[in-house]
C-alpha positions in Angstrom: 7.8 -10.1 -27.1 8.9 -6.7 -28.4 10.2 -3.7 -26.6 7.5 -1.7 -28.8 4.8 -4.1 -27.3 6.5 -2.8 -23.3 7.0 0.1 -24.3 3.2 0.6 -25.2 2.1 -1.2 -22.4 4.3 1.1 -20.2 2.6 4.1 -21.2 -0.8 2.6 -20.8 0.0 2.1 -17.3 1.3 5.7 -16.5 -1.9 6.2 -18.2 -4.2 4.8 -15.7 -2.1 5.8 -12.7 -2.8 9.2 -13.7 -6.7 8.5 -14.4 -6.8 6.4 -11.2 -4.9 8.5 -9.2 -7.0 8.9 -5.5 -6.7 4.7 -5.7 -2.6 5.0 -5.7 -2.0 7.3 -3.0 1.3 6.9 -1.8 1.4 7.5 1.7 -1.5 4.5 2.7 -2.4 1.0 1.3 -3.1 1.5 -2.6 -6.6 -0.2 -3.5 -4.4 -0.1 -7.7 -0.7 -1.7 -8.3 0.5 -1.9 -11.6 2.9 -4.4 -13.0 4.2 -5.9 -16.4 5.0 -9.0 -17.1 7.9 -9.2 -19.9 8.6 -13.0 -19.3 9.9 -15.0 -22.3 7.2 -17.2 -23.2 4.4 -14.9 -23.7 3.6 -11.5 -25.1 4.1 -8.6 -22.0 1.2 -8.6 -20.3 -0.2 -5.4 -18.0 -1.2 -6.8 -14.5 -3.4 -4.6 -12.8 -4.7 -6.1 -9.5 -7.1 -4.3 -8.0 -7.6 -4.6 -4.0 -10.1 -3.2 -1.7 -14.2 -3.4 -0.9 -15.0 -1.8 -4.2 -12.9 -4.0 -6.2 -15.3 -5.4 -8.4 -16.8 -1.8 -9.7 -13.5 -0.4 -9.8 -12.0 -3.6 -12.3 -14.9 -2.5 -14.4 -13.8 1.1 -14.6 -10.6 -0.1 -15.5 -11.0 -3.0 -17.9 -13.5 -0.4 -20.0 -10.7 2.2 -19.8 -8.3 -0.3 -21.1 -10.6 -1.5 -24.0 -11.3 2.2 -25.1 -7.6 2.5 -25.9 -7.5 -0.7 -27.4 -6.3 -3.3 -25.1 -7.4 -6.7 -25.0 -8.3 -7.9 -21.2 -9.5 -10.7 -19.3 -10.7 -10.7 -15.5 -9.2 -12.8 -12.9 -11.1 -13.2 -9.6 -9.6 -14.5 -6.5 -12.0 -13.1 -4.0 -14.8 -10.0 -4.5 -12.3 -8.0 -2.7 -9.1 -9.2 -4.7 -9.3 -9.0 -8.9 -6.6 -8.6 -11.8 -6.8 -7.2 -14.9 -5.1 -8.5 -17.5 -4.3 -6.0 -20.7 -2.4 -6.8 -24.0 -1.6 -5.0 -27.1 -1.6 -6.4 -30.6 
């Protein structure tokens, strides 16, 4: 775990908030919430769980966003209406 590695992934996340922005609309339920995990045992990981009836298309959108700027991702899938991201950096 590095603070580079956080720091990155920090960005990347104000990154997508902006691109994603009509999905994180404060003032109702956002469909986007972004979080990263910095615990011990593994490298800090970008959580981006994705919530709503287009889910699935939007996860897409987002892991291919990711990608392009070079983030490693895997899909987790609890429902079609409830999906995470997952993003690291190298």
């Amino acid at each position: 775990m590095t603070e580079n590695s956080t720091d990155a992934l920090s960005d990347l996340a104000d990154r997508i908030d902006d691109e994603f922005e009509a999905y994180r609309q404060s003032n109702q339920f956002k469909d986007i919430s972004l979080v990263i995990d910095n615990s011990e045992h593994t490298d800090p990981t970008l959580i981006v769980h994705i919530d709503g009836d287009d889910a699935s298309s939007l996860a897409s959108r987002i892991d291919e966003f990711l990608r392009e700027r070079g983030a490693r991702t895997e899909r987790e899938q609890y429902s079609e209406t409830d999906i995470r991201v997952l993003a690291t950096l190298n």
